[in-house]
TIDO-518590 format. One line per 4 residues: number of its first residue (from 1); their letters; for each residue x, y, z of N, C-alpha, C. Coordinates in steps of 0.1 Angstrom, whole numbers, plus 5000, padded with zeros to 4 digits. Example, Ala and Ser with C-alpha at 12.3 -4.5 7.8 and 13.67 -1.06 7.14 Angstrom:
2
1	AS	5132:4943:5078:5123:4955:5078:5132:4967:5078; 5128:4978:5071:5137:4989:5071:5129:5000:5079
This chain:
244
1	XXXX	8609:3327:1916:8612:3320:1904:8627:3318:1902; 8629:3305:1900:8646:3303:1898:8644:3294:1889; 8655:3300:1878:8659:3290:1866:8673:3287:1864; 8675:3272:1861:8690:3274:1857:8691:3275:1844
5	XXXX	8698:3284:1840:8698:3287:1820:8708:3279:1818; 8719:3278:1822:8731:3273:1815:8742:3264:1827; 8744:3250:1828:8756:3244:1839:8767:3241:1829; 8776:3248:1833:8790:3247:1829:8795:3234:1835
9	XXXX	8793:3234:1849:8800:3226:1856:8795:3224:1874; 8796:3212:1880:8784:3211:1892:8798:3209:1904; 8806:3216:1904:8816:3215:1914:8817:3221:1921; 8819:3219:1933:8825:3227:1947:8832:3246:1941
13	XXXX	8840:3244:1929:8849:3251:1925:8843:3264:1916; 8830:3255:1913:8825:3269:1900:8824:3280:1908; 8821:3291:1901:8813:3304:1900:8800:3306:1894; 8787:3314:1903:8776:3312:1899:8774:3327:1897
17	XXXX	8768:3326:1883:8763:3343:1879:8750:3340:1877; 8738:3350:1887:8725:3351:1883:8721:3359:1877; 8712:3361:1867:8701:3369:1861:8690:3378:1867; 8688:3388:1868:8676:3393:1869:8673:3402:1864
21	XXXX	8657:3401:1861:8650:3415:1857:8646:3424:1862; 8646:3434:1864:8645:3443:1873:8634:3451:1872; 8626:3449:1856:8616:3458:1854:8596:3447:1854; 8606:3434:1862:8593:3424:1862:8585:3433:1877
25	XXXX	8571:3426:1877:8563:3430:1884:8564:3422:1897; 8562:3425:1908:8560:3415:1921:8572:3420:1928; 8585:3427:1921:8596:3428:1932:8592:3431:1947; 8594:3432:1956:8592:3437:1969:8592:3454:1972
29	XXXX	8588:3466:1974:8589:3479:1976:8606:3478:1986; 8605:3495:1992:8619:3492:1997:8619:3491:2015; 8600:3492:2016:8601:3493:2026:8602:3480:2037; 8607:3472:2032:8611:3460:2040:8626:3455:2038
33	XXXX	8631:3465:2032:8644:3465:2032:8647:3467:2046; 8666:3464:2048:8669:3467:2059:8673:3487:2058; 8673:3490:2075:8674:3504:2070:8682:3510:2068; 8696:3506:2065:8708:3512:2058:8702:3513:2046
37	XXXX	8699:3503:2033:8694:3500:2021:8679:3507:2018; 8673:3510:2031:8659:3520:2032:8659:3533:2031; 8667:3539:2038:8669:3548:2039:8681:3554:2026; 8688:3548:2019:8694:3546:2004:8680:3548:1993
41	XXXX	8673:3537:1993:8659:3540:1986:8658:3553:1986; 8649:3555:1996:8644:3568:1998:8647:3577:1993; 8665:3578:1995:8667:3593:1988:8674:3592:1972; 8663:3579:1965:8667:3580:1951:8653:3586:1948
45	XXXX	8655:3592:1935:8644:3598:1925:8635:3590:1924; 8620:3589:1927:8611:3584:1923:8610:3576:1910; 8606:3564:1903:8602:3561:1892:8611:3549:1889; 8617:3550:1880:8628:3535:1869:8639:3535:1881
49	XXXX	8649:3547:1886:8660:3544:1889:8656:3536:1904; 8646:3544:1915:8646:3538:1923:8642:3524:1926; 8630:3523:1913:8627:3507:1914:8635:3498:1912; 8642:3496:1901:8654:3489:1897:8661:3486:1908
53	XXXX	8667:3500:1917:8677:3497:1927:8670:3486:1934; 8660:3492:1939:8652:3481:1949:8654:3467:1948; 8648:3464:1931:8649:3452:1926:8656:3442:1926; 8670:3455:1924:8686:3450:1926:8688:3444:1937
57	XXXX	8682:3450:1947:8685:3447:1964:8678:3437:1965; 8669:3434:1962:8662:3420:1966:8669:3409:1954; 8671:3412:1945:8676:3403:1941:8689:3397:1946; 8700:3405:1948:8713:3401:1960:8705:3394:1969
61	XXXX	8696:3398:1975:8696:3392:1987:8689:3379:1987; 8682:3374:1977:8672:3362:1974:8686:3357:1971; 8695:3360:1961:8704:3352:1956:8714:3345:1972; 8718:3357:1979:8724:3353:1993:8714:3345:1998
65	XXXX	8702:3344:1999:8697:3334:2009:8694:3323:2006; 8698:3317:1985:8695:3304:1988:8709:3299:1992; 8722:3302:1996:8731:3301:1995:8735:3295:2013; 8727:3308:2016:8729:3305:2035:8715:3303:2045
69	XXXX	8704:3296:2036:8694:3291:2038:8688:3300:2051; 8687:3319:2047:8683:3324:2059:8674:3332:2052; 8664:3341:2060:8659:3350:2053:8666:3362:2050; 8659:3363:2033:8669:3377:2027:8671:3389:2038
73	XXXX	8657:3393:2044:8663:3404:2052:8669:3402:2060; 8670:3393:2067:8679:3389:2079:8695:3390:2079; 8700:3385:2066:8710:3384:2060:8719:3404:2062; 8734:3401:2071:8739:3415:2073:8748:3415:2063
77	XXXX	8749:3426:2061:8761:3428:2047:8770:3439:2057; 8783:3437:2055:8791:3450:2058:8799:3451:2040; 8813:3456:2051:8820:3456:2034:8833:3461:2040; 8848:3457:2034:8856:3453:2034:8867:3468:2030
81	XXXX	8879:3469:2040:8887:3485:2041:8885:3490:2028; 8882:3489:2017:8880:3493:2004:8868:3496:2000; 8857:3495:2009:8843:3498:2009:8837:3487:2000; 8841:3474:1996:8839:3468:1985:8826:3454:1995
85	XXXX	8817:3455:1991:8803:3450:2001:8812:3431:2001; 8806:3428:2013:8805:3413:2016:8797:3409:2031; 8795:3397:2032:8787:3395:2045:8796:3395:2055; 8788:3403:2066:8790:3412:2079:8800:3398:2085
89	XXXX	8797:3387:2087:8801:3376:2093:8816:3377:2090; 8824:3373:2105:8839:3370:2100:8845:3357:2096; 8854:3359:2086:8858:3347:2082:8848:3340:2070; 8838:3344:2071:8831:3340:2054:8837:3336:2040
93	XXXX	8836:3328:2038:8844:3327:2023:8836:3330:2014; 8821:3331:2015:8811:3333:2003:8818:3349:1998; 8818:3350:1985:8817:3359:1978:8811:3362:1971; 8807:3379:1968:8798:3379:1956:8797:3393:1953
97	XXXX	8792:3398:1942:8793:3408:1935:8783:3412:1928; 8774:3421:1929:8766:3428:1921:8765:3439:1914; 8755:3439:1900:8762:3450:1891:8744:3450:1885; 8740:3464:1882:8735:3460:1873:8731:3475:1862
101	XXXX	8722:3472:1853:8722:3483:1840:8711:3487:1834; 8703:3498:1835:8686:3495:1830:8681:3485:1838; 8674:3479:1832:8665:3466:1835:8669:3454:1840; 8683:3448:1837:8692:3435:1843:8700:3442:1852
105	XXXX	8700:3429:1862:8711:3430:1874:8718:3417:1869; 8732:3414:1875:8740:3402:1874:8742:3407:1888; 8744:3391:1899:8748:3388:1911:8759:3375:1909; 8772:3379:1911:8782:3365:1911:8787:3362:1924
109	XXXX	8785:3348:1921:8791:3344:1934:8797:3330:1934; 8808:3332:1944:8821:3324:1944:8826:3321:1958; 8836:3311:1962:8839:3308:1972:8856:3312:1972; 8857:3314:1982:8870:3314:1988:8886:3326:1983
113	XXXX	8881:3330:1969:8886:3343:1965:8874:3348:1957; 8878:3364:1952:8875:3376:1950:8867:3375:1939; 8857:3379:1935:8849:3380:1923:8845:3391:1921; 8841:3395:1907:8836:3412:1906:8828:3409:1888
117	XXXX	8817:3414:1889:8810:3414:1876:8804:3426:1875; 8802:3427:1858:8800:3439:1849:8793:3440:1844; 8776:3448:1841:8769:3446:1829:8766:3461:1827; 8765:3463:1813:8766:3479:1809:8756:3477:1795
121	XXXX	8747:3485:1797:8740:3486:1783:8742:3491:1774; 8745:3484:1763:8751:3493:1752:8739:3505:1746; 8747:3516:1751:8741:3524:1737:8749:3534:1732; 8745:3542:1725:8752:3551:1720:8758:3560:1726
125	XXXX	8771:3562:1723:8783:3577:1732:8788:3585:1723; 8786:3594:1726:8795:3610:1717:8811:3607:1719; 8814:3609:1707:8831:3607:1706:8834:3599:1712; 8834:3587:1708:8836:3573:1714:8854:3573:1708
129	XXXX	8857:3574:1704:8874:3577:1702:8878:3583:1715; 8874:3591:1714:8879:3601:1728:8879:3597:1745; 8864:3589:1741:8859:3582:1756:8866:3571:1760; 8871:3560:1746:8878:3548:1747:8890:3558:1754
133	XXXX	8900:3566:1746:8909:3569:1753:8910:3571:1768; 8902:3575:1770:8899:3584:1785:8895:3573:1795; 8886:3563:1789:8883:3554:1797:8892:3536:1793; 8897:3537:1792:8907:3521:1790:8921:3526:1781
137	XXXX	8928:3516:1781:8941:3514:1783:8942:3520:1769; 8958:3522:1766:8959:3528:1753:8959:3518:1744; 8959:3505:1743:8962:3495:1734:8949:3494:1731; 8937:3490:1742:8923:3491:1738:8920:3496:1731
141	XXXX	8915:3513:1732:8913:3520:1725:8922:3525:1710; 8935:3525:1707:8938:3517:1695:8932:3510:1688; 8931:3497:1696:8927:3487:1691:8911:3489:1683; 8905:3497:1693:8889:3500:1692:8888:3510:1672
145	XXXX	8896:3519:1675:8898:3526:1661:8901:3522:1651; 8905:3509:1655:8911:3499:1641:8901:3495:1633; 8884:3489:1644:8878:3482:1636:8868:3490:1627; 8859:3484:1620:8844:3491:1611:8838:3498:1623
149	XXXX	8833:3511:1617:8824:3518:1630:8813:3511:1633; 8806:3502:1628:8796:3493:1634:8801:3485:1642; 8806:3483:1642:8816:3474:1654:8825:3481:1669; 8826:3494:1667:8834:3500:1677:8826:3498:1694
153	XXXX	8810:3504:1688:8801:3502:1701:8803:3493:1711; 8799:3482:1705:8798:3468:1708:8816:3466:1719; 8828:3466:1707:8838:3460:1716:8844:3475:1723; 8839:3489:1727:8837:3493:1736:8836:3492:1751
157	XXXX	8818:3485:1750:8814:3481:1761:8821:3468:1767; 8824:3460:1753:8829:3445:1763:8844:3448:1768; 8851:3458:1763:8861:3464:1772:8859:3466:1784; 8855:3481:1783:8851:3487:1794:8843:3476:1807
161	XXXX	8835:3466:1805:8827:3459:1816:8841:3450:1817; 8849:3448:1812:8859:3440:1818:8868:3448:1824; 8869:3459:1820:8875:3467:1832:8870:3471:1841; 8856:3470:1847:8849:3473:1857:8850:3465:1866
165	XXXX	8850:3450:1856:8848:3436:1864:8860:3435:1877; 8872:3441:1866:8884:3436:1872:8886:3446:1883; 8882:3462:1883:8882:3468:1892:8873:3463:1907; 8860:3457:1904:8852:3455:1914:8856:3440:1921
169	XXXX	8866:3433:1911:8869:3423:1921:8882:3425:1929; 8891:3432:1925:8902:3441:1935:8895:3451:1946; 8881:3454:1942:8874:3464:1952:8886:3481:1949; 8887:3484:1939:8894:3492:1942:8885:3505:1934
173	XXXX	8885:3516:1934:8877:3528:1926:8874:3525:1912; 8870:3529:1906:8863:3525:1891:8873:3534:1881; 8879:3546:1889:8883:3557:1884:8898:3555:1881; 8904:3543:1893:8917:3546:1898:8925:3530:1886
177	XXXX	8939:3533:1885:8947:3524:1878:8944:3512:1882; 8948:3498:1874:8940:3484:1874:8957:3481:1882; 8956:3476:1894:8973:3471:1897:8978:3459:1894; 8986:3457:1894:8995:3443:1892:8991:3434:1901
181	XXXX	8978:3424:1896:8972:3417:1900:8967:3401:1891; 8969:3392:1898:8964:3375:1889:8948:3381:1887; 8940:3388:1879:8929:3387:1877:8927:3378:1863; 8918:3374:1860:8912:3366:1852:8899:3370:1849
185	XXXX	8898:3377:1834:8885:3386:1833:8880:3380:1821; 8865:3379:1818:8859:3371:1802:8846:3380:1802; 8846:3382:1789:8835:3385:1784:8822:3372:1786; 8809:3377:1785:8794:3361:1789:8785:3372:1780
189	XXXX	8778:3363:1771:8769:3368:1766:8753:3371:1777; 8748:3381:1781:8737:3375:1792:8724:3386:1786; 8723:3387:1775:8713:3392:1766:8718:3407:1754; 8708:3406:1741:8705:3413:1732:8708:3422:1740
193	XXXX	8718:3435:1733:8719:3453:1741:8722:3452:1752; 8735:3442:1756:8739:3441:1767:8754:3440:1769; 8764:3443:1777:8776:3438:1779:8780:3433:1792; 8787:3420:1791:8792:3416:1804:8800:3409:1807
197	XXXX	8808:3412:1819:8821:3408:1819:8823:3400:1834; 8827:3391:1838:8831:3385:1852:8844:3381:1856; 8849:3382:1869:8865:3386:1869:8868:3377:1878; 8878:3370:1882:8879:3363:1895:8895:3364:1899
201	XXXX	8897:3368:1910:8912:3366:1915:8920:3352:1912; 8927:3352:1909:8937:3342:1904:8940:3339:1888; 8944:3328:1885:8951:3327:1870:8948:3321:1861; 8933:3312:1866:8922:3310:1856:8911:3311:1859
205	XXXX	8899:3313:1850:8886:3311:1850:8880:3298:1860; 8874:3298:1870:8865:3285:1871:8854:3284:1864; 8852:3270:1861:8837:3269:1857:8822:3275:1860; 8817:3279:1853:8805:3290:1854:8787:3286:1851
209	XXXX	8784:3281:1862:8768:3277:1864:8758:3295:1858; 8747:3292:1850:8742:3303:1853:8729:3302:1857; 8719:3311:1867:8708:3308:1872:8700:3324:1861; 8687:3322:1868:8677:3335:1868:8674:3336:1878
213	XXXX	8669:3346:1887:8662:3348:1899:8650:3361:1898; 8637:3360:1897:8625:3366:1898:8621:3371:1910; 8611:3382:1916:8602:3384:1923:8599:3369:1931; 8600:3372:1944:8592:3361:1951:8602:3350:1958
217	XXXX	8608:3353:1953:8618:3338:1955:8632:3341:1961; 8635:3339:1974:8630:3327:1976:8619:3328:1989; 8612:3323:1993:8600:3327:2006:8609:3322:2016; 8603:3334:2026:8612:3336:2035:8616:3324:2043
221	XXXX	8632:3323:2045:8639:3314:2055:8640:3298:2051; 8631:3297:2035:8633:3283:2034:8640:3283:2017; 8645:3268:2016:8651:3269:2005:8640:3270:1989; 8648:3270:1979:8640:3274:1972:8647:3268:1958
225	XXXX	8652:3263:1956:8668:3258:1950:8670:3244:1953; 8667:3233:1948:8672:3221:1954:8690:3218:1947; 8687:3219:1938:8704:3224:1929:8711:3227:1937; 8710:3246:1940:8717:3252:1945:8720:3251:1962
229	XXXX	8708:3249:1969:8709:3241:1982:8719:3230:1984; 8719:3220:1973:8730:3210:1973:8739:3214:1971; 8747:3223:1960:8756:3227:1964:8764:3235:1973; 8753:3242:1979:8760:3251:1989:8762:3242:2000
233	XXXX	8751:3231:2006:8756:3223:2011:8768:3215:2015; 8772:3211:2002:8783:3205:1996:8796:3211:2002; 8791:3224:1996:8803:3232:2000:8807:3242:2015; 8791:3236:2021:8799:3241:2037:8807:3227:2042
237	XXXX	8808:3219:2039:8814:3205:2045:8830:3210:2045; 8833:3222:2036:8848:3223:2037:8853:3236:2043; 8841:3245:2041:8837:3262:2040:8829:3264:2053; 8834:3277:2057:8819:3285:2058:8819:3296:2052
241	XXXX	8802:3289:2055:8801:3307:2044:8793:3315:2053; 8793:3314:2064:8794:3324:2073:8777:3325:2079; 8778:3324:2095:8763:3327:2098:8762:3340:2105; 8751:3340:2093:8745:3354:2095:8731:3359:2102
C-alpha cells in the first residue's frame, strides 16, 4: 500500500520522506530478511521492540525498491567510514535515512547529498530542565525554561529530533558535538504524539514530497509506484542510483 499524503514539489531536486506503521498487520516476519538484518532480529527481545524493528526493515527496503525497481531483499546495503548505512553499490547518489519511534518509522530519501531524519515520541521525562541541558545546546535549553510548562515537552522533542536529524545526516555519533557544517534542519508535522525533524547537507531545504508505505508493497521486483517510478526514472537520466 502506497499513498501520497502531501506533494510539495515533483522535481528531480526534492526530498521524499515516507510514513510507516509499524504496528499494522501483514509486515513480513524476519525470517526473509537478509542475514546480517536476521540474525540482528533474532537477538532482539521478543514482542513490540522486535516487531517494529522488523517492520522498520521492510519498510526501508519496500521504500529502496520502488526507487531501484529491484526486489527488497535483493537490495545490499553497506555503510559508509562513519558506520552511517547506504547502498553497498559504488558511486550511488541515492540517499536515505531511517529513523523510527513506537509504532512510526520515517524513511528519507534524497539524491546526490546527505540526508538524515528524526522521529521521537513525545512523552513524558524526569527533570526535563536538566535533560534539555545535558542533551542540546545551551541556548536551546534556555530557551526551553523560558516557555509555559505545557509547552516545554513538545519544543523539547522538536529540538532534540533536529539534533538527531542533523547528527544522522553528518553520520556522526548521536552523543558527539554537531561540527561546523551547511546543514539545513526543519521541524514536519507527521502525526498527533510525535516529533520530527529532516536535515539535508547544504544551505537550503529542497522541496519535500511525502508518501505512506504499508505491509505488502511493493511485490517482489516490480514497480508499485507509478509517481514514484517516474520520478526515479527521471532521475537516473542524470544519476545513478546505483545497481544493486
Amino acid at each position: 500500500m502506497v499513498v501520497m499524503l502531501e506533494r510539495w514539489d515533483d522535481g528531480e531536486h526534492s526530498l521524499d520522506v515516507w510514513r510507516a506503521q509499524l504496528d499494522e498487520d501483514r509486515w513480513d516476519g524476519f525470517d526473509d530478511l537478509p542475514a546480517v538484518e536476521r540474525e540482528r532480529a533474532a537477538g532482539l527481545r521478543e514482542g513490540h521492540i522486535r516487531d517494529r524493528w522488523v517492520a522498520a526493515r521492510w519498510a526501508l527496503r519496500g521504500v529502496l525498491a520502488s526507487y531501484l525497481e529491484d526486489d527488497p531483499v535483493a537490495i545490499e546495503l553497506g555503510a559508509d567510514a562513519h558506520g552511517k548505512p547506504r547502498l553497498a553499490a559504488l558511486g550511488a547518489s541515492l540517499r536515505f535515512n531511517l529513523s523510527h519511534s513506537g509504532g512510526l518509522a520515517l524513511v528519507a530519501v534524497g539524491w546526490d547529498r546527505e540526508v538524515g531524519v528524526d522521529v521521537e515520541r513525545i512523552e513524558p521525562r524526569r527533570n526535563l530542565p536538566a535533560l534539555a541541558r545535558q542533551a542540546l545546546s545551551t541556548e536551546e535549553a534556555e530557551w526551553i525554561e523560558t516557555l509555559p510548562e505545557d509547552e516545554r515537552l513538545a519544543a523539547f522533542h522538536a529540538a532534540w529530533t533536529r539534533r538527531e536529524a542533523a547528527a544522522k545526516c553528518l553520520g556522526i555519533g548521536l552523543g558527539a558535538p554537531l561540527p561546523e557544517a551547511a546543514v539545513v534542519v526543519e521541524n514536519f508535522h507527521v502525526g498527533a504524539g510525535f516529533s520530527a525533524a529532516l536535515a539535508v547537507l547544504g544551505e537550503r531545504m529542497a522541496p519535500l514530497r511525502r508518501f505512506e508505505i504499508g505491509p505488502g508493497s511493493p511485490p517482489e521486483g516490480a514497480s508499485f509506484s507509478r509517481h514514484v517510478q517516474a520520478a526515479a526514472r527521471r532521475s537516473r537520466k542524470s544519476r545513478n542510483l546505483g545497481a544493486v
